[in-house]
C-alpha positions in Angstrom: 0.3 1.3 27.3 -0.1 -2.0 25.7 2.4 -4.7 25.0 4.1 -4.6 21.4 3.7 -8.0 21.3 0.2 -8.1 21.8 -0.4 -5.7 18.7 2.3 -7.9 16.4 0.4 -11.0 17.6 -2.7 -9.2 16.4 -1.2 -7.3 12.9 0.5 -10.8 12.5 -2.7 -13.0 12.6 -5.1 -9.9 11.2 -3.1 -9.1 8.0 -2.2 -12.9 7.6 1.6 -12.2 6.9 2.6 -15.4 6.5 0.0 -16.4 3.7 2.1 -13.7 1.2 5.2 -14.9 -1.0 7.1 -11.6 -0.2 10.7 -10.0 -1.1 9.7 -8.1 1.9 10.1 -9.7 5.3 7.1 -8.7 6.8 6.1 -8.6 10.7 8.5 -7.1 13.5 11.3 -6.1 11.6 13.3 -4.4 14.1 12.6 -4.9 18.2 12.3 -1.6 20.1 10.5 -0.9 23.4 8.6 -3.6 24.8 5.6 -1.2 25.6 3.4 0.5 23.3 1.6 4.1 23.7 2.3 6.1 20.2 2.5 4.6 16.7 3.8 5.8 13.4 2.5 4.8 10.9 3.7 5.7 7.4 4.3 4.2 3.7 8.3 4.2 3.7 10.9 3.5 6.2 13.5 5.6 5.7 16.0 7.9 7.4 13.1 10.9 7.4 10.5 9.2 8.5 12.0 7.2 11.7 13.4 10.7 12.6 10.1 12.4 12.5 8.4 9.3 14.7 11.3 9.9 17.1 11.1 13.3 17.3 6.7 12.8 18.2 7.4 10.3 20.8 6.4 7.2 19.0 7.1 3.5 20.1 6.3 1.8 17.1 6.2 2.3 13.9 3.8 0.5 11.0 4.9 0.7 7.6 3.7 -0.6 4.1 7.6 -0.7 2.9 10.1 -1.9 5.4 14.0 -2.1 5.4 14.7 -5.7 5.3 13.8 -7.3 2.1 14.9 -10.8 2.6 17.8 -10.2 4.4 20.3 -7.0 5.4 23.4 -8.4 4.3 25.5 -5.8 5.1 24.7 -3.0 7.7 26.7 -0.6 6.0 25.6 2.9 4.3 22.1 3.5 4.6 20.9 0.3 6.3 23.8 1.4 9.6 21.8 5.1 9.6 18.1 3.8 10.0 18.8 1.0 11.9 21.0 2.9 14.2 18.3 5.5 14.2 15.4 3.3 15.1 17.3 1.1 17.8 18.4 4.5 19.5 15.1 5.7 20.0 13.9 2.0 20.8 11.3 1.9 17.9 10.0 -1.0 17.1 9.3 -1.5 13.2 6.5 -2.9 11.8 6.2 -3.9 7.8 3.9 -5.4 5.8 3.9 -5.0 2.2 1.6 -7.7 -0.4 -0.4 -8.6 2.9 -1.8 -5.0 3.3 -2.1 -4.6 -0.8 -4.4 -7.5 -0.1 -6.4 -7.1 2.9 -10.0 -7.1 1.9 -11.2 -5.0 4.9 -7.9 -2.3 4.9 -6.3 -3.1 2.0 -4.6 -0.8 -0.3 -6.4 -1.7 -3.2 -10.2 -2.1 -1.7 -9.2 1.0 -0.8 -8.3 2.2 -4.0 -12.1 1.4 -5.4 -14.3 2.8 -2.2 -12.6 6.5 -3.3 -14.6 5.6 -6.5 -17.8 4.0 -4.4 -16.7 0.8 -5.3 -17.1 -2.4 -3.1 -14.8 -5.7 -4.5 -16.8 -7.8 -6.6 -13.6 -10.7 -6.5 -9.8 -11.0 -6.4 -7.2 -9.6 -9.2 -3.6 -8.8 -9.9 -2.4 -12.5 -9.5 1.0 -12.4 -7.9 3.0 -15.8 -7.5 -0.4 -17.7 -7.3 -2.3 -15.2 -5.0 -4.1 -11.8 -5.6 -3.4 -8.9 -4.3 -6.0 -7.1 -5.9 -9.9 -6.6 -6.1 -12.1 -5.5 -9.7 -15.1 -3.8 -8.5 -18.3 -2.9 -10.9 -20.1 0.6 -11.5 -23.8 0.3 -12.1 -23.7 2.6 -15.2 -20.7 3.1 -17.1 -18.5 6.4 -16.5 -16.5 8.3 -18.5 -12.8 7.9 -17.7 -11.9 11.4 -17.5 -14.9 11.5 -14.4 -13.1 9.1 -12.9 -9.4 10.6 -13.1 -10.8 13.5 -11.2 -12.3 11.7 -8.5 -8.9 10.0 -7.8 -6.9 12.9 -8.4 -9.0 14.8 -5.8 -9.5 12.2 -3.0 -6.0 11.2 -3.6 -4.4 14.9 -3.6 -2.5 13.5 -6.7 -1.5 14.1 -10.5 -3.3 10.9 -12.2 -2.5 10.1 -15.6 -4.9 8.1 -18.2 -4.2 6.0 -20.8 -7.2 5.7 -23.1 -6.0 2.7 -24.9 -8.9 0.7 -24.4 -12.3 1.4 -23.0 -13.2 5.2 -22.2 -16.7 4.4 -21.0 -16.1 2.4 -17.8 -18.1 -0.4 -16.1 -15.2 -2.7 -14.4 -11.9 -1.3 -12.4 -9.6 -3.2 -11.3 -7.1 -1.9 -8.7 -3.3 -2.8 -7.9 -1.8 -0.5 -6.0 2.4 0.7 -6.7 3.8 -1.1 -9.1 0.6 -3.0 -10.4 1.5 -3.1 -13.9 2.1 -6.7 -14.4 -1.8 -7.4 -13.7 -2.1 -5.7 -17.6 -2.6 -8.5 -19.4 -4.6 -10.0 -17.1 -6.9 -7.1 -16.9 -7.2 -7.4 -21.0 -8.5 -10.9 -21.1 -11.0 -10.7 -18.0 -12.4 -7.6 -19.6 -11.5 -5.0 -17.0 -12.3 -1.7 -18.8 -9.6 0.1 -16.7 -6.8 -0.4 -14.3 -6.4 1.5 -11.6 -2.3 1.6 -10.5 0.6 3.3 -9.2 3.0 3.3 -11.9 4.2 3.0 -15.3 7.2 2.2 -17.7 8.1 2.6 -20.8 7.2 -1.2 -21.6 4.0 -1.1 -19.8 3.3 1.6 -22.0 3.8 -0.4 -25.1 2.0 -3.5 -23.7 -0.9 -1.3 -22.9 -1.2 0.4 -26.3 -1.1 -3.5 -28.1 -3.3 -5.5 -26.1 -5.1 -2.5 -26.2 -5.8 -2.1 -22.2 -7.0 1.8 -21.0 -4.8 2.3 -17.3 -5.2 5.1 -14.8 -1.8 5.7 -13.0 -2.3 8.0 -9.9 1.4 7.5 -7.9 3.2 5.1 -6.3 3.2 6.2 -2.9 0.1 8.2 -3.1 -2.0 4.8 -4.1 0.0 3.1 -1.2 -1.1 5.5 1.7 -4.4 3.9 2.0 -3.7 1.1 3.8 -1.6 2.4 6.6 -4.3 5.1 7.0 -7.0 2.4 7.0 -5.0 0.8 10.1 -4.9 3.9 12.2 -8.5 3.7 13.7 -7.7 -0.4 14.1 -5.4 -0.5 16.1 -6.2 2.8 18.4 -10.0 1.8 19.0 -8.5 -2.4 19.7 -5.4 -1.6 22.3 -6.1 2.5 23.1 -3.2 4.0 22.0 -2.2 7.4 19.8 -1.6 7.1 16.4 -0.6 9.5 13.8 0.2 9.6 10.2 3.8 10.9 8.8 3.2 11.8 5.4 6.2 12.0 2.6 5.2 12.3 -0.3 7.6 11.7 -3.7 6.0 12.5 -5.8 6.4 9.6 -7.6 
């Protein structure tokens, strides 16, 4: 067993939480047991998944979206059953949200261009003055449709192009969820395609008139990487168990 304050000290300092402008309030979020042998580590926090990290004997969990986002307010509804849930189990929560979208080692998005062979060339997807992003380069350029299927298959996910711009591509750029506000941005750097989890009605229609081409693959599916990247971190640094709980929405 380690001490769960020896791996928030180290998650804390590693994923630089406290460098992120964040509606999520990222770090320990909720105190649990003061030793650590088994961590959960999924995307969401939510009723299922503390339930299924009780039910395998985890300690901790680590999780890209937490349950406080800026404050409770009220622990009524929803907010009583997980909390109630994880401090009756004595699960300590985990969350970090932009800081593991940004990582340049685990992140979700560097992630997002090695399942292409990718390696970050530099930072995109400005977010209240910082990047949460990478662009990465191919060597030749490759046809978008060779591209959808490699995500769609490494991902186990629908994927969904928009050919509004380039179809022959050279540059990706990758933010991961909802990344659709780094659209414009993409356009005037000259990123052929961006990579992201999401997409409205009016990102559609900003898409179609800058004209930008956009790969959408998922919300939580482009968001699992991250977690999954911290798995063999954390259990080769303190020697405990981890394991992944997978929900998938399908959105």
């Amino acid at each position: 067993m380690v001490k769960r304050d020896e791996i928030v000290s180290f998650l804390n300092e590693y994923l630089s939480i406290s460098s992120y402008p964040d509606k999520s309030s990222n770090g320990l979020q909720v105190e649990g047991k003061e030793e650590v042998e088994r961590i959960a580590f999924a995307v969401d926090t939510t009723l299922r998944t503390i339930e299924r990290a009780a039910k395998a004997g985890a300690d901790m969990m680590v999780v890209h979206h937490g349950m406080i986002w800026g404050g409770l307010g009220y622990v009524t509804g929803i907010h009583y059953k997980r909390l109630k849930a994880l401090l009756s189990s004595g699960i300590n929560l985990y969350a970090a949200h932009l800081p593991l979208d940004a990582h340049p080692e685990v992140g979700n998005n560097v992630e997002l261009l090695r399942l292409l062979g990718l390696e970050p060339k530099g930072p995109f997807g400005e977010y209240r003055g910082l990047a949460v992003g990478f662009w990465g380069e191919f060597e030749e350029p490759q046809p978008i449709e060779k591209i959808a299927q490699i995500v769609a298959e490494k991902l186990d996910t629908t994927v969904k192009t928009y050919e509004f711009g380039e179809r022959e591509i050279k540059t990706v750029g990758a933010v991961s969820g909802a990344g659709a506000f780094a659209l414009e941005e993409a356009w005037r750097k000259g990123i052929d395609l961006l990579i992201t989890g999401e997409f409205t009605h009016a990102d559609y229609l900003t898409a179609v008139d800058l004209p930008q081409s956009v790969l959408v693959a998922g919300h939580y599916k482009t968001e699992t990487l991250g977690v999954k990247a911290l798995m063999p971190l954390l259990r080769e640094k303190f020697g405990v168990e981890t394991f992944f709980i997978d929900e998938p929405t399908g959105l």
